[in-house]
RODO-2510 file (C-alpha; in nm, 4 decimals, decimal comma):
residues 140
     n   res          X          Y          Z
     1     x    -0,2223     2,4943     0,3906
     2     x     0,0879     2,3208     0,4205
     3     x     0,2045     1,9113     0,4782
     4     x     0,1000     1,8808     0,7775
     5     x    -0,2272     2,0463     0,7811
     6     x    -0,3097     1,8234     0,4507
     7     x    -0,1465     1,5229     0,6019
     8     x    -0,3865     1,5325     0,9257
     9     x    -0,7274     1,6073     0,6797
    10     x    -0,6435     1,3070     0,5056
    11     x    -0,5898     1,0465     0,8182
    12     x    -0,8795     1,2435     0,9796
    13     x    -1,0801     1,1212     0,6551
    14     x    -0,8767     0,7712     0,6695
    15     x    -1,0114     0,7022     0,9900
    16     x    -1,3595     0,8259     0,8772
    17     x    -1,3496     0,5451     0,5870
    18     x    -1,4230     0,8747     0,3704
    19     x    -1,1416     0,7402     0,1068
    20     x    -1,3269     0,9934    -0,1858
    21     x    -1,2339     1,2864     0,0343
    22     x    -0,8851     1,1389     0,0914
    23     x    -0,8314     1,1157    -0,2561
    24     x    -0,9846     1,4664    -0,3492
    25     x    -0,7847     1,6184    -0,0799
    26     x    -0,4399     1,4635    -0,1769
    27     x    -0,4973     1,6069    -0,5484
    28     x    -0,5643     1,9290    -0,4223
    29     x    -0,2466     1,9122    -0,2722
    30     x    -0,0716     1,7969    -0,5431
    31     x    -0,2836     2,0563    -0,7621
    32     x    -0,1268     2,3416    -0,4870
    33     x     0,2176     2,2063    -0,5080
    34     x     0,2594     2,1170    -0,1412
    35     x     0,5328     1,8343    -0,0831
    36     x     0,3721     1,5060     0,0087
    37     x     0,5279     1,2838     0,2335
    38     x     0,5619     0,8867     0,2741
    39     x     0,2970     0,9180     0,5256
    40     x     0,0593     1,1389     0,3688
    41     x     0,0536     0,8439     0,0938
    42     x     0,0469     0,6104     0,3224
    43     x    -0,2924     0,7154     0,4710
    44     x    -0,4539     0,8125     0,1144
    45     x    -0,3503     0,4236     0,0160
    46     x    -0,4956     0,2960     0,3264
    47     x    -0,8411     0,4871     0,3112
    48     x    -0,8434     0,3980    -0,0821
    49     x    -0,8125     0,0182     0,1000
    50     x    -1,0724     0,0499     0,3405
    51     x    -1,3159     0,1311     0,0449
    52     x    -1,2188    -0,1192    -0,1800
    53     x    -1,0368     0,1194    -0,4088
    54     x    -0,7173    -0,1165    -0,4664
    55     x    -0,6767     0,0359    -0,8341
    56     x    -0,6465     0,3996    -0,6853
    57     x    -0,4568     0,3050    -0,4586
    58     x    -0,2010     0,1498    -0,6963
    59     x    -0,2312     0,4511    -0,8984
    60     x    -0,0597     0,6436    -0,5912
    61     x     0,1731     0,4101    -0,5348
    62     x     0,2902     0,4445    -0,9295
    63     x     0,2748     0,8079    -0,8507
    64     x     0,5320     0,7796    -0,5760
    65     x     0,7198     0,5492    -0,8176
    66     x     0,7403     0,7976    -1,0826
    67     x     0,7616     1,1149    -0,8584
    68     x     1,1030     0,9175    -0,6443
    69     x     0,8716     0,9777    -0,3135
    70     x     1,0579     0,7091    -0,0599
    71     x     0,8859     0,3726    -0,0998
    72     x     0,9209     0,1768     0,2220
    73     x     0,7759    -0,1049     0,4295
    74     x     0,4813     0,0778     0,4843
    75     x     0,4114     0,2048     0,1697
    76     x     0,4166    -0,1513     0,0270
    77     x     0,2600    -0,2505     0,3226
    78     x    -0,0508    -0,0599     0,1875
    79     x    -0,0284    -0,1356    -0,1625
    80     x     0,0103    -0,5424    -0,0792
    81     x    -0,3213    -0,4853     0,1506
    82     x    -0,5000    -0,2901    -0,1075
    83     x    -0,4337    -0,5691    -0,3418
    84     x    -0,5032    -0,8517    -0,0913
    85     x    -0,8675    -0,6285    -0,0457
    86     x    -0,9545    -0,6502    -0,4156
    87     x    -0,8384    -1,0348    -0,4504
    88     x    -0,5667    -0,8928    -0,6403
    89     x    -0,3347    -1,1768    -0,5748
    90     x    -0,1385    -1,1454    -0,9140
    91     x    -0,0609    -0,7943    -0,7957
    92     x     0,0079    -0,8513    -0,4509
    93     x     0,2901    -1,0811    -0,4922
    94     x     0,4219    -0,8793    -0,8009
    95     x     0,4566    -0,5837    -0,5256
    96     x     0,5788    -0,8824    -0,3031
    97     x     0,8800    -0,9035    -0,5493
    98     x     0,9647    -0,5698    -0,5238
    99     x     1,0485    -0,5471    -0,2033
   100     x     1,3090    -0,8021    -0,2722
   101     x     1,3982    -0,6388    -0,6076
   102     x     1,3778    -0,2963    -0,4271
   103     x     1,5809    -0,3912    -0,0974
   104     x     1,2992    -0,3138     0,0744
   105     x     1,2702    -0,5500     0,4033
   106     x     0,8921    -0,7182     0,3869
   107     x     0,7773    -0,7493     0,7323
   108     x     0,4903    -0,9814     0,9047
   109     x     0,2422    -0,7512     0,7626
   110     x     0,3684    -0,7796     0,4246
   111     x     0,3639    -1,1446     0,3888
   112     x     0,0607    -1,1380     0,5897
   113     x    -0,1079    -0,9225     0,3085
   114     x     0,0263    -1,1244     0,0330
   115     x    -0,1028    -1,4631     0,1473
   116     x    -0,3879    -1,3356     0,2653
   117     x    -0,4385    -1,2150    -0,1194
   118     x    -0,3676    -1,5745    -0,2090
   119     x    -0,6260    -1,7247    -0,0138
   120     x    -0,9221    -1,4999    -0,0915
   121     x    -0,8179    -1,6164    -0,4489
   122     x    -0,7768    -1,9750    -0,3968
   123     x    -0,4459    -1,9371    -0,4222
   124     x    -0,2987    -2,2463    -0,1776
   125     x    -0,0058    -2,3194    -0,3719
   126     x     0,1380    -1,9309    -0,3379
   127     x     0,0177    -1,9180    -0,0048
   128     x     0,2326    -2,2106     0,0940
   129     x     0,5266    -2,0553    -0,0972
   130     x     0,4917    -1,7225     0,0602
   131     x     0,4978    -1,9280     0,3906
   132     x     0,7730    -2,1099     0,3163
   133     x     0,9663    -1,8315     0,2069
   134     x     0,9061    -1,6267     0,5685
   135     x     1,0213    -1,9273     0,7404
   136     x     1,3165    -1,8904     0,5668
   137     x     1,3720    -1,5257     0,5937
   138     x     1,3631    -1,5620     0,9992
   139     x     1,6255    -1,8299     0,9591
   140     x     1,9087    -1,5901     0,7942
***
């Protein structure tokens, strides 16, 4: 088995909301030393979302952190979701910050994610600030 094979059984799962088989599967790649990509991560993150795993899908996101795997706009894209999922809002706008800190550009999605993490935490006050703050990143 190689990337890609491992890379399509894990959005095949993704898509199946079958984020324990996700996760098992992108071990077992790790366990067989094949190279993950951004994607690959991307998808594990997202099914760890979809079934309210925020906290493993942090834990791959450290993991790519740690293992200097690219982190971009997606891949923060996912980890701000996950958090937003698991009213995570602390979180959420700490991986918010990175993307400044980072260079990373934060896209609609992003601050889409974070406020969204806001709200289901009663939040208002960050939510407006996030807000704010995109209006002003259109202007520049």
């Amino acid at each position: 088995a190689n990337t890609i094979t491992f890379s399509a059984a894990i959005s095949a799962c993704e898509k199946g909301c079958a984020w324990e088989k996700a996760l098992q599967l992108f071990r077992l790649m790790l366990q067989k030393d094949v190279d993950s990509s951004t994607i690959t991560c991307s998808s594990v993150m997202s099914a760890c979302e979809k079934g309210g795993q925020w906290e493993h899908a942090l834990g791959i996101f450290s993991w790519m952190a740690q293992s200097r795997v690219e982190l971009d706009t997606i891949i923060f894209n996912a980890a701000v979701i996950a958090c937003s999922m698991g009213s995570r809002w602390e979180h959420a706008l700490q991986l918010f910050s990175l993307t400044v800190q980072d260079m990373v550009s934060s896209n609609i999605i992003t601050f889409g994610a974070a406020i969204s993490a806001c709200e289901r935490s009663a939040e208002w006050e960050k939510a407006l600030q996030l807000v704010s703050l995109m209006a002003q990143s259109k202007e520049e």
